[in-house]
Structures are given as C-alpha cells and as structure tokens.
N, C-alpha and C positions, 0 to 999 in steps of 0.2 A: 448770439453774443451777449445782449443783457442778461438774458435768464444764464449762463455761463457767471456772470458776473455775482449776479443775486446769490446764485447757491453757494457762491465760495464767502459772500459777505456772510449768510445764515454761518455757514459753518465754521469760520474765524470766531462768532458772534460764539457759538455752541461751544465750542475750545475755552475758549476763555472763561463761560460761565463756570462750566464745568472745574476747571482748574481752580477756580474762585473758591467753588463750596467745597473743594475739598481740602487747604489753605484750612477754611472755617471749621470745619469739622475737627481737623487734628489741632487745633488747638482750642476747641469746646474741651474735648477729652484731656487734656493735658491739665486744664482748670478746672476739671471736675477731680481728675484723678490727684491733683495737687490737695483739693480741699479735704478729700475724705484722709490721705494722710493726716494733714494736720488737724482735724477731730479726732481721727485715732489716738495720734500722738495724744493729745491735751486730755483722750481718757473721757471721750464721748459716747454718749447712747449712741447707736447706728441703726438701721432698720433698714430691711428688704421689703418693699408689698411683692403679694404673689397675687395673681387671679391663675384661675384655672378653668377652661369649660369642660363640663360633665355634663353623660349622660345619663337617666333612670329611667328606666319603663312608668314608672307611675309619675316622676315630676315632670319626664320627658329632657328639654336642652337647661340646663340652670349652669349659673359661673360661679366659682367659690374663693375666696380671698382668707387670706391672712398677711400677719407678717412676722418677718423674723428681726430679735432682738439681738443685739451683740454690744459686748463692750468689749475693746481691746485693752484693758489695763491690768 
C-alpha cells in the first residue's frame, strides 16, 4: 500500500517536471527566434559557428570550425 502510494507521488512529481521544461523550452525559442528577427531587421552582422569532427590517417581524430557571416539587409 505505501510503495503503491510512493510511485504514484514520483510519478505526479515526473508529470509535472516534465511539463514544466517544456512550458521553458517553447518559449526560450520564441525569444531567441524573436531576437534574431529583430537584428535582422535592424540590418545586423549574423554568424553561424560550425565545428565539425574529421578524420585523417596521418592527424588521426581532429575537429574543424568556422563560421558563417550573413547580413540580411
């Protein structure tokens, strides 16, 4: 009967977190996607970084970066 009771508090407990961060998440994305609008609009530098892993026989595992530039104006 307790452990009955226990797993249904964990998993109310589980529900709810869960619902929480996702709540959080959609609207991280909504004020990220908000922001880059409005740089674009206002005719902003933009930048992508990229990494990338590669492999070569002679360097073996190495990771490669750059980035990309954009302006929307």
């Amino acid at each position: 009967m307790i452990k009955t009771g226990i797993i249904i508090v964990i998993s109310a407990f589980a529900l709810l977190t869960l619902s929480a961060q996702d709540k959080d998440t959609t609207t991280k994305r909504e004020i990220r996607k908000a922001k880059k609008a409005r740089k674009m609009k206002q005719g902003k530098l933009l930048f992508t970084p990229l990494a990338r892993p590669a492999y070569t026989p002679e360097m073996y595992f190495i990771v490669a970066g750059g980035l990309i530039l954009y302006n929307q104006s």
